[in-house]
C-alpha positions in Angstrom: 134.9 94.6 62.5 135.8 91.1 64.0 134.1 87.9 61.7 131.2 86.6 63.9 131.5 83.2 64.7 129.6 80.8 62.3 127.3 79.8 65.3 125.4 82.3 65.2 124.3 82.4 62.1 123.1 78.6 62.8 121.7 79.6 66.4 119.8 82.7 64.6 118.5 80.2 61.9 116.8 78.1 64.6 115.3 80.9 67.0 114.0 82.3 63.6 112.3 79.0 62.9 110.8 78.4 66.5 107.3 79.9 66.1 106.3 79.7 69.6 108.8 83.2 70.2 107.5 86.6 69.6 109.5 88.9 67.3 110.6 91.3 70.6 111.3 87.4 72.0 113.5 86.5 68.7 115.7 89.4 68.8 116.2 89.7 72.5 117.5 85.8 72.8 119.7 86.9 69.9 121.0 89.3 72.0 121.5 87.1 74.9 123.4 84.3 72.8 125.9 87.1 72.0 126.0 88.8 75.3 127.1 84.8 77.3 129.0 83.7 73.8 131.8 84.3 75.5 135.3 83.0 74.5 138.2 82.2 76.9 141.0 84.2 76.2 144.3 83.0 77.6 147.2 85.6 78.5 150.0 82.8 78.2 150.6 80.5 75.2 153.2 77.7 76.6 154.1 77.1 79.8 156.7 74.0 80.8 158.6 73.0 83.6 162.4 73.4 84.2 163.7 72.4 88.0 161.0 71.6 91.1 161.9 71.3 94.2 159.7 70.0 97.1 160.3 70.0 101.1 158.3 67.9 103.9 155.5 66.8 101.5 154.0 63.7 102.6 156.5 60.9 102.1 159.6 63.3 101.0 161.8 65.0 103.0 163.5 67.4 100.2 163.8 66.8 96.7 165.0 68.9 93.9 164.6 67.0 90.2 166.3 69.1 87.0 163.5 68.5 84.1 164.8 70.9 81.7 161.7 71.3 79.9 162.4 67.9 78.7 160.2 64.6 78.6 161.1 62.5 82.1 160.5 59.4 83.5 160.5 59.1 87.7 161.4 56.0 88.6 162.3 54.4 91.5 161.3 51.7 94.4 157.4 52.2 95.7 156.7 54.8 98.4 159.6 56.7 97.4 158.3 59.7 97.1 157.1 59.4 93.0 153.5 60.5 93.8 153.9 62.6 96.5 156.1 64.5 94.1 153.1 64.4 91.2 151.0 66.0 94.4 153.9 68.6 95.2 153.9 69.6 91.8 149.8 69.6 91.6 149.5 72.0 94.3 152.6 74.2 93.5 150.1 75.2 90.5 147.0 75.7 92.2 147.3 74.9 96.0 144.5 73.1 97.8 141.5 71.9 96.0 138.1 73.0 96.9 137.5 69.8 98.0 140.9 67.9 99.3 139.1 64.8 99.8 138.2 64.6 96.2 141.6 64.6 95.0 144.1 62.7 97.5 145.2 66.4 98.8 145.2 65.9 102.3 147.6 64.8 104.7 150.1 66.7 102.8 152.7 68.0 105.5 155.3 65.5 106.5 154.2 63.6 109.9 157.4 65.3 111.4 157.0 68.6 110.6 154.5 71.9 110.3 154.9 72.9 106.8 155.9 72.3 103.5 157.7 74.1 100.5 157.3 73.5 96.6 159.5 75.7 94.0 158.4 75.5 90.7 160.9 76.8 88.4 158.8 77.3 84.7 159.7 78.8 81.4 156.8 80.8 80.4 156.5 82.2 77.2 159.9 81.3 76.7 160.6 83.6 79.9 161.8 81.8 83.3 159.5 82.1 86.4 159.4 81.1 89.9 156.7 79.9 91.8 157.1 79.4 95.0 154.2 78.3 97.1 154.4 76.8 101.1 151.6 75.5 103.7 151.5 75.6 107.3 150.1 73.0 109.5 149.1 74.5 113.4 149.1 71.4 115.2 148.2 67.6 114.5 145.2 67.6 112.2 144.7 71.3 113.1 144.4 74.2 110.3 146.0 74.9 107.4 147.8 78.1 106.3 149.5 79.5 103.7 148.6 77.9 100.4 146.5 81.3 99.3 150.0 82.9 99.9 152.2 82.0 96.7 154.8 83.9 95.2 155.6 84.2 91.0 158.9 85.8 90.1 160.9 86.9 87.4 163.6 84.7 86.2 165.0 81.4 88.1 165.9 82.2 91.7 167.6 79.9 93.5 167.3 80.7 97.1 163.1 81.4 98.7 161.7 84.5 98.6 158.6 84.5 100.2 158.1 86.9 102.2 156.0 89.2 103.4 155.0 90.3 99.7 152.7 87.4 98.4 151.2 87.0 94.1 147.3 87.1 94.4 146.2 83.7 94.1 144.0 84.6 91.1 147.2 86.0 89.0 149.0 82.8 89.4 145.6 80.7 88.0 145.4 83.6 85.2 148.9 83.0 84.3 148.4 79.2 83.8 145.0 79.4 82.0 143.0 78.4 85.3 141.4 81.9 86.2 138.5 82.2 83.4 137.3 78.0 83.9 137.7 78.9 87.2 135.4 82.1 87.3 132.4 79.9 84.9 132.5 77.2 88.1 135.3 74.4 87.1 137.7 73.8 89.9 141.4 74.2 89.2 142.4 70.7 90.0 139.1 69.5 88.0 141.0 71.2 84.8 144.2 69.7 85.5 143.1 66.2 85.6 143.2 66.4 82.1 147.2 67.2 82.3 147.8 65.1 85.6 146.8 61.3 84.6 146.5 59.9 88.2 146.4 56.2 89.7 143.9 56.6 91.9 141.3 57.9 89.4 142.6 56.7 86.1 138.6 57.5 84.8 138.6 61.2 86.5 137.8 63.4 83.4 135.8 60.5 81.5 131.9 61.2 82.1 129.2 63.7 82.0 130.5 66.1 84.6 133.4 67.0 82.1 131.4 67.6 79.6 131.0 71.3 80.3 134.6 71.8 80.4 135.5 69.7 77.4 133.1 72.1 75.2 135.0 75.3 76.3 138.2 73.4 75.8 137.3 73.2 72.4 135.8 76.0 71.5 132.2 74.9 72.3 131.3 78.4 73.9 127.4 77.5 74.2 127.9 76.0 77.3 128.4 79.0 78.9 124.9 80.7 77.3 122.8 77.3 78.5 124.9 78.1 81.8 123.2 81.5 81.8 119.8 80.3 80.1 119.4 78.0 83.3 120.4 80.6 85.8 118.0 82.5 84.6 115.3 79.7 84.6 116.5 79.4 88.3 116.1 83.2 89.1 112.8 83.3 87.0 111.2 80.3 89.2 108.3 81.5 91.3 108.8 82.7 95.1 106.4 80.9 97.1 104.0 84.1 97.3 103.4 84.1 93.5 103.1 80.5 93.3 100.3 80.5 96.0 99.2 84.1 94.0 96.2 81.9 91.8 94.9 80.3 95.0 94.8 83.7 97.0 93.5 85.5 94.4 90.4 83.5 94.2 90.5 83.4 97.9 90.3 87.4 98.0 88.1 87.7 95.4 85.5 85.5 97.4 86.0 87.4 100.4 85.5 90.5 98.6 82.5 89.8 97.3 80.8 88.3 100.6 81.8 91.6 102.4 80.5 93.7 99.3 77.0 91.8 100.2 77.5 92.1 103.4 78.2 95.6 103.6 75.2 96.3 101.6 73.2 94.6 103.9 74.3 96.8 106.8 74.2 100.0 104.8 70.4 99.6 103.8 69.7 98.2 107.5 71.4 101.6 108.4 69.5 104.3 106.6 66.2 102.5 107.6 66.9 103.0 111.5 68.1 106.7 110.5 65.1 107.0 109.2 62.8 105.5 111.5 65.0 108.0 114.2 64.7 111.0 112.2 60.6 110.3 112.4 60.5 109.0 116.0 63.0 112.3 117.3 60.0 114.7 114.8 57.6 112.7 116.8 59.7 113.4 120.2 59.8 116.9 119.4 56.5 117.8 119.0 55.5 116.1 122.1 57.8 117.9 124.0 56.5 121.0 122.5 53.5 120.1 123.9 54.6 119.1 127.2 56.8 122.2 127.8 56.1 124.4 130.6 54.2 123.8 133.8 50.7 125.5 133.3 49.9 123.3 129.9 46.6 122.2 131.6 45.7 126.3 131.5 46.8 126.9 128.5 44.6 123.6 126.8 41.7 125.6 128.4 42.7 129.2 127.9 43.0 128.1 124.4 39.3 126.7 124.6 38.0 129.3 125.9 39.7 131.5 123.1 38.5 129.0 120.2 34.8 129.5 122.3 35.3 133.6 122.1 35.3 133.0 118.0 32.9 130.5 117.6 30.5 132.5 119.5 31.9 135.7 117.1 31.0 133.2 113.9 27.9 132.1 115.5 26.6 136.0 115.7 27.9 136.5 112.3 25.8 133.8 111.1 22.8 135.2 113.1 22.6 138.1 111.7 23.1 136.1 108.4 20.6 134.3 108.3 18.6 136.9 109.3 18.7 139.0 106.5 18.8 136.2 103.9 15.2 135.5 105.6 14.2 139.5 105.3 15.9 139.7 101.9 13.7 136.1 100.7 10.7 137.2 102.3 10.8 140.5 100.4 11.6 138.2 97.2 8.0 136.4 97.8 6.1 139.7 98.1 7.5 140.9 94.9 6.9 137.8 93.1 3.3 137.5 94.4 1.8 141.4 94.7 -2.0 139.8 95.8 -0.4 139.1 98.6 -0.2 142.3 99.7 -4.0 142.6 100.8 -3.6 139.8 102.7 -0.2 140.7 104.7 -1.6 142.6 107.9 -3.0 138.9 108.6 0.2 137.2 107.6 2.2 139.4 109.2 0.1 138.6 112.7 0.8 134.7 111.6 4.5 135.2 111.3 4.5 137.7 114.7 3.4 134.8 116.3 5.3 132.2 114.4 8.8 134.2 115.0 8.0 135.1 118.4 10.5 133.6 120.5 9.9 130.7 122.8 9.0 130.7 126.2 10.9 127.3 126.7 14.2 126.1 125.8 13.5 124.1 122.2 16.5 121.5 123.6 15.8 120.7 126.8 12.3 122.2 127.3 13.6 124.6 130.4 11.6 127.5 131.0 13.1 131.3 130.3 12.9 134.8 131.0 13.5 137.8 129.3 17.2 138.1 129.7 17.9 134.2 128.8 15.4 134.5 125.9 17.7 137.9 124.9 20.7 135.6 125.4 19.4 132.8 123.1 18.3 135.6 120.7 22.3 136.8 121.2 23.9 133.8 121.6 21.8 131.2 118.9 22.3 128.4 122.0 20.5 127.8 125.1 22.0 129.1 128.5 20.7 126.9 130.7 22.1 123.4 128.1 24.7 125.1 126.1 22.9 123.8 123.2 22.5 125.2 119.6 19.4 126.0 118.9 18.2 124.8 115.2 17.4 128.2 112.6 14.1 126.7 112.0 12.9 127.0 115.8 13.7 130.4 116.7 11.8 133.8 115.3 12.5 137.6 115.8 10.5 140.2 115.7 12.7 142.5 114.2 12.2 140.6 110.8 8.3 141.1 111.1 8.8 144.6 111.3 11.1 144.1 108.1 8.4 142.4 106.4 5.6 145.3 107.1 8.3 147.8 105.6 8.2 145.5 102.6 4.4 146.0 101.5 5.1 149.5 101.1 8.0 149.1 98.2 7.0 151.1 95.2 6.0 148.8 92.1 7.8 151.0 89.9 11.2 149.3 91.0 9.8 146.3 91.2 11.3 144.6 88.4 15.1 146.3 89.1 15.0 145.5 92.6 13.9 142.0 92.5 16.9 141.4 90.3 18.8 142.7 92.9 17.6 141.3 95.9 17.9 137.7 93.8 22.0 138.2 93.9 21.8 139.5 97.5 20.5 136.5 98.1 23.2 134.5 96.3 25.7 136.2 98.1 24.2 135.6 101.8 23.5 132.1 100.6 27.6 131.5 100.4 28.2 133.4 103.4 26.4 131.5 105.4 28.1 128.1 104.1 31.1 129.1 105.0 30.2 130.4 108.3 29.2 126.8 109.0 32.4 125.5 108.0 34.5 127.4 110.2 31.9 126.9 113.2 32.2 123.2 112.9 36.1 123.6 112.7 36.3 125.2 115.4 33.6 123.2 117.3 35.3 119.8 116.5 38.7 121.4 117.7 36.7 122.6 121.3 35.4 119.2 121.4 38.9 118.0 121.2 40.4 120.0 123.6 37.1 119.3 126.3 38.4 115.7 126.0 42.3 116.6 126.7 41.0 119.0 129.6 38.5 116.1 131.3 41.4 114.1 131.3 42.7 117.3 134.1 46.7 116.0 133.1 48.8 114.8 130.6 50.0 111.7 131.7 49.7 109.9 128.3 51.4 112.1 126.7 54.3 112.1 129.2 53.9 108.0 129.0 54.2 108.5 125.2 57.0 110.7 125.7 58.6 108.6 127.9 58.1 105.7 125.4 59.5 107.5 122.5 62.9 108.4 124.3 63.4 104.7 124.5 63.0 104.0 121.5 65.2 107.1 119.9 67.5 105.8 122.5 67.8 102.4 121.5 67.7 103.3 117.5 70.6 105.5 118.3 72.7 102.3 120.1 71.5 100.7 116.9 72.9 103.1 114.5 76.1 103.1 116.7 76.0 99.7 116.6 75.3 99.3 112.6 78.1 102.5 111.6 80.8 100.3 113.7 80.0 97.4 111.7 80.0 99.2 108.4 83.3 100.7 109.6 84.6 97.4 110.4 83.4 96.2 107.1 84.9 98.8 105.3 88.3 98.7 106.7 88.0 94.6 106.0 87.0 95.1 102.3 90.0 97.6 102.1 92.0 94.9 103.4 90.8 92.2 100.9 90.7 94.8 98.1 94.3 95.4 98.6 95.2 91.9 98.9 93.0 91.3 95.9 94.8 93.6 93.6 98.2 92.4 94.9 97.5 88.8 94.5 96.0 90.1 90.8 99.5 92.0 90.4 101.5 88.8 91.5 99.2 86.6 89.2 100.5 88.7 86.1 104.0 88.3 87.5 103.7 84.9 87.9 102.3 84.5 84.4 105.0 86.9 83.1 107.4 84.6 84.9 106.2 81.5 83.4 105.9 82.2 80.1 109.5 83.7 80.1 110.8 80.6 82.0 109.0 78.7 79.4 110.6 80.5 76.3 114.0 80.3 78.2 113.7 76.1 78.1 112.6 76.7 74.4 115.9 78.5 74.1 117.7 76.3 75.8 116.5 73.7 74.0 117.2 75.3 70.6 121.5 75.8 71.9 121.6 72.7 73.5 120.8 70.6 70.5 123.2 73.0 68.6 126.0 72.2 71.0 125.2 68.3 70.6 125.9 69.1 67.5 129.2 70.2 68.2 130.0 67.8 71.1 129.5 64.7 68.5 131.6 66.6 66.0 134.3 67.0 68.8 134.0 63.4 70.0 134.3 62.2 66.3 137.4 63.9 65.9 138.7 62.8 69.6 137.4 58.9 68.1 139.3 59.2 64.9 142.5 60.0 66.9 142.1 57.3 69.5 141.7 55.0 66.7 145.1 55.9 65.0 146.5 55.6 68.2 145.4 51.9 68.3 148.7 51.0 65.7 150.4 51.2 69.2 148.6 47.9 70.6 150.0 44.8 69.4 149.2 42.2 71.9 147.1 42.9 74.3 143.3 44.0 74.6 143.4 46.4 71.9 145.6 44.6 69.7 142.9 43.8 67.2 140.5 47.4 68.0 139.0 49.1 65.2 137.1 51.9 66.3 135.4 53.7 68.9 132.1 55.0 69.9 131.4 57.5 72.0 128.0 57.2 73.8 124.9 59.6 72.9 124.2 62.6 75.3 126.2 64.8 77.0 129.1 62.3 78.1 132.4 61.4 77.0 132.3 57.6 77.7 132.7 55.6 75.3 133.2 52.2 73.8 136.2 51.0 71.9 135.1 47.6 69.8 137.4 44.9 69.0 137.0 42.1 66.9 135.2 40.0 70.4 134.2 42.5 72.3 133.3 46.1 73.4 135.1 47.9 75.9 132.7 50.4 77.7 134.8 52.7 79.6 132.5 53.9 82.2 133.0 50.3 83.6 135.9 49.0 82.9 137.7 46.2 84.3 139.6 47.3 87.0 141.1 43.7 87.6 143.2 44.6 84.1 144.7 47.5 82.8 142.0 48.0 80.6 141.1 51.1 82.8 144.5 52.0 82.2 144.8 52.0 78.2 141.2 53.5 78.2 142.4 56.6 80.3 145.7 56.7 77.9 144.2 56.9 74.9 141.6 59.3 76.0 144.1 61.5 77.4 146.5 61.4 74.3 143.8 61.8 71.9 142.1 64.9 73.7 145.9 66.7 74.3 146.5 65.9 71.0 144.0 67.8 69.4 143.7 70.4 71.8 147.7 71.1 70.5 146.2 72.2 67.0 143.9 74.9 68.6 145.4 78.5 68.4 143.6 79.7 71.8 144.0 76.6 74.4 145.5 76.1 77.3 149.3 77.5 78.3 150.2 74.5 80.1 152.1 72.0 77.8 152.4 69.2 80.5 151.2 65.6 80.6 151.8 63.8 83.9 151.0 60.1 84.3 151.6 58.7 87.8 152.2 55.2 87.7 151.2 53.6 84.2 152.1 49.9 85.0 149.6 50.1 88.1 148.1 46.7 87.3 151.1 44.4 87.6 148.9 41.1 87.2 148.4 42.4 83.6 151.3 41.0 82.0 150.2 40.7 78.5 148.9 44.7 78.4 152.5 45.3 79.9 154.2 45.4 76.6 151.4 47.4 74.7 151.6 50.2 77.9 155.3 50.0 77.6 155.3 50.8 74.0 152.8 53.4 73.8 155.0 55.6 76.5 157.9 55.0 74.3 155.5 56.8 71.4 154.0 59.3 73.7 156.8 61.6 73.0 156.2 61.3 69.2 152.3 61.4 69.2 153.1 64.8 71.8 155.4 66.7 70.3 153.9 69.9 71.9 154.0 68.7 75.3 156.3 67.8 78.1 155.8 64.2 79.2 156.6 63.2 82.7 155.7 59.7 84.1 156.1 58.3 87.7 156.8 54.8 87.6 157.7 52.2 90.3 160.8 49.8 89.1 158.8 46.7 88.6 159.5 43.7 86.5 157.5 45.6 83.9 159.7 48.5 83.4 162.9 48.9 82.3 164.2 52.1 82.0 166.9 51.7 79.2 164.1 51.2 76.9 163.2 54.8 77.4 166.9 56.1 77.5 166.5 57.8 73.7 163.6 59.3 74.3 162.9 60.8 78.4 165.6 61.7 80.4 165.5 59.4 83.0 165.7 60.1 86.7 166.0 57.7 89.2 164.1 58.5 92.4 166.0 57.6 95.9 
């Protein structure tokens, strides 16, 4: 099992020490750290150039320079051809830029003609290769084809070969280091800026936006985990539905609970009008019961006439009653009171007379005969009035002829049938109470029905009919009415109930969300302070070479430089201090060469160390396209001059090609022991 870096064990100290995390937060953010820690792994070690040859690029027509893996100098008049070969060389590597613009890479097929050719011829690995790589121009201005199509041999050809058989674009990057920065989002040509020192941005790889790229250069493999921490930050960050989620949440919950009320309301208004329409359709229902058929007016009296049948039935009943509960009291007095006996022939003659039934109608004073006097006798009412006649006003003679029988009662039973006659009379007593009950039932309910019968129809009751349909009617439309309300109120709080619950369910994502976005920034906190750590470590080491590097400058700006400090945060600017002054990089005086020496020194320092790393990039080229670009500097000439003449020594590991233009500044046999020097025609 592999050694673990020794970041991790510092990176683990510090997640361990951040209390805000949970444990299940600690261990997963371990995990992660490991999972993006990821190192670049490089399939070639050294990679140099041998022979290049270039047609109809820009300014040059055809060209074909022998470098022989050895250090060159270009020189030659200006607009020669130097740069355009620098250019020719740049996109024989990696083709066109992302962005041409950004790095001088357009324009690049010769006014004349429709498309260029660069050969590189390259010792990989101590193994020659070919690269071959053309681009075709359709037209003035028009598109470009051709630089996705390269070709990477075997061995040194010396005639083209491309064909119809083209090297995937993303082999030839692999094979010069370029594929993995390429894949974690730094652009080819970005990469080799550091390598390709050029005059129009002297200052290109200085500055924050290198800073990424100069941490994975050196090892500094965090960058790549803050790279994922704030992609995942980004993919964490609400969508527009769960940030509004709060807001509609409270909306819904509103809504809910005015359509609970109000659904409430409409429920209990609801079952009182089914009530009131269950009573009013009883109600309906018994009157047409009583309305139904066409003789009612018959029946009300046939019905009379029945209830009259019974009353008169009772009425008899009670007659005969009361009659012998008078005959059965009357015998009671004669046994209580035996003198009497002597005395009851003349008594009896009283009472004859007393019970004798009227000549005259008691009521209404009408005279009557035998038969109506036998039919009050019969029917205890007057025929002529219809009136009851009172018990107290009518007499019979059958009880007189009772009472005579009574004289003659042996007093031996006296005793014994007294007793007797005592709970006879009891009994009659209650008979007779309930006989008038059940007549005055029955008369009140014959009164009742004389009243429905005078009125000879039953046009109120049809009006009340007639009434209660329109009302049933219009409780029904109300009920109708009400259910399609509570329906629609229903299906409304469905609705919000719904969106309430999915708003609630989008709240806890949210919150889920945020508090993971929140420990992500704590993570990303926690590594980025680590890898400041590292990037000051890296730019004390790239400060302690630039200063040893200043033995080089004897007369110019730097000629009295003592150190160097790079500037807080995550840029590589920095200041180099002098016994006077303090050159800041990120503005330096592009009137000098001051721009020039900073980008030098930079450069050398940074290739310098990265030539001590076991796992760094193949590609053991320095390019630096016209070093003596500042002619009015005359008194940085000599220090530029010199420290080319070193660059060989300070670079042992890499290939050193300059461009120059044959000024007054440069002389090339100062160089002849240590470049092979090519004159450019």
């Amino acid at each position: 099992m592999s050694e673990q870096p020794p970041v991790f064990e510092r990176v683990d100290r510090r997640i361990e020490q951040e209390d805000k995390f949970t444990e299940k937060q600690k261990k997963r953010f371990k995990e992660f750290f490991r999972e993006y820690y990821a190192e670049l792994q490089f399939e070639t070690n050294d990679i140099r150039l041998d022979r290049f040859s270039a047609e109809n690029f820009r300014t040059i027509d055809e060209t074909d320079i022998d470098f022989n893996r050895t250090d060159t100098i270009l020189y030659g008049r200006n607009s020669k051809g130097k740069t355009s070969l620098v250019k020719a060389l740049l996109y024989n590597i990696a083709g066109l830029p992302k962005n041409p613009s950004a790095f001088d890479m357009t324009n690049l097929v010769n006014k004349k003609k429709s498309a260029l050719s660069t050969t590189g011829y390259w010792t990989i690995d101590d193994s020659p290769a070919t690269l071959e790589r053309a681009l075709r121009q359709s037209g003035q201005g028009s598109s470009l084809s051709g630089d996705e199509e390269p070709y990477l041999s075997d061995g040194h050809t010396t005639e083209a070969t491309i064909s119809g058989k083209f090297t995937d674009p993303s082999d030839v990057l692999e094979t010069f280091g370029l594929q993995s920065l390429k894949q974690r989002g730094h652009d080819p040509y970005s990469v080799l800026s550091l390598f390709f020192l050029m005059s129009e941005d002297f200052t290109r790889f200085l500055g924050e936006k290198h800073s990424e790229l100069m941490d994975l250069l050196f090892g500094v493999n965090i960058t790549t985990v803050i790279s994922a921490i704030e992609n995942k930050i980004d993919e964490l960050e609400l969508e527009d539905e769960e940030d509004e989620a709060a807001q509609e949440l409270r909306r819904y919950e509103s809504e809910q609970e005015i359509l609970g009320v109000d659904l409430q309301s409409i429920q209990t208004e609801l079952q009182e009008k089914l009530d009131e329409l269950k009573e009013k359709e009883d109600e309906l229902e018994n009157l047409k019961s009583a309305l139904d058929g066409e003789n009612q007016l018959d029946k009300l009296r046939d019905q009379r006439n029945e209830l009259r049948g019974r009353l008169a039935d009772l009425k008899t009943k009670r007659s005969r009653v009361v009659e012998e509960l008078a005959s059965v009291r009357r015998t009671i007095e004669r046994y209580q009171d035996t003198e009497l006996v002597s005395d009851m022939s003349g008594i009896a003659d009283e009472l004859r007379g007393f019970m004798t039934i009227p000549d005259r109608c008691p009521i209404c004073t009408n005279e009557v005969d035998t038969s109506q006097r036998e039919a009050m006798l019969h029917d205890h009412a007057c025929p002529l009035c219809q009136k009851e006649m009172p018990d107290d006003r009518y007499r019979t003679e059958v009880e007189y002829a009772q009472s005579e029988n009574a004289t003659d009662t042996d007093g031996v039973q006296h005793e014994e049938t007294l007793e007797d006659l005592r709970k006879q009379e009891q009994e009659l007593v209650g008979r007779q109470r309930r006989l008038n009950n059940q007549i005055e039932n029955l008369e009140a309910r014959i009164e009742e029905l004389s009243r429905d019968i005078q009125q000879n129809d039953l046009s109120d009751l049809a009006d009340e009919r007639d009434n209660l349909q329109r009302e049933v009617r219009s409780l029904r439309d109300n009920t109708v009415e009400l259910r399609v309300k509570e329906d629609t109120l229903k299906q409304q709080l469905a609705r919000v109930t719904y969106e309430r619950k999915a708003n609630a369910h989008l709240v806890d994502i949210a919150k889920a969300k945020d508090n993971q976005r929140q420990a992500f920034r704590r993570l990303k906190a926690i590594i980025a302070k680590t890898r400041q750590s590292h990037r000051e470590r890296i730019k004390s080491k790239i400060g302690d070479e630039m200063q040893q590097l200043f033995s080089n400058f004897t007369e110019g700006t730097l000629r009295d430089a003592h150190s160097v400090e790079f500037k807080s945060g995550g840029s590589y600017h920095f200041e180099i201090i002098t016994s006077s002054e303090r050159l800041d990089s990120s503005v330096a005086d592009e009137s000098t060469a001051e721009i020039n020496l900073h980008a030098l020194l930079f450069h050398t320092a940074v290739l310098k160390l990265l030539s001590q790393s076991i796992n760094t990039l193949p590609l053991r080229l320095f390019v630096v396209d016209s070093p003596f670009a500042n002619e009015v500097d005359e008194r940085n000439a000599k220090d530029i001059a010199d420290f080319i003449s070193a660059l060989p020594k300070i670079l042992p590991d890499y290939q050193i090609i300059l461009a120059s233009a044959e000024t007054g500044d440069f002389d090339p046999g100062r160089y002849s022991g240590r470049y092979n020097l090519v004159e450019f025609e």
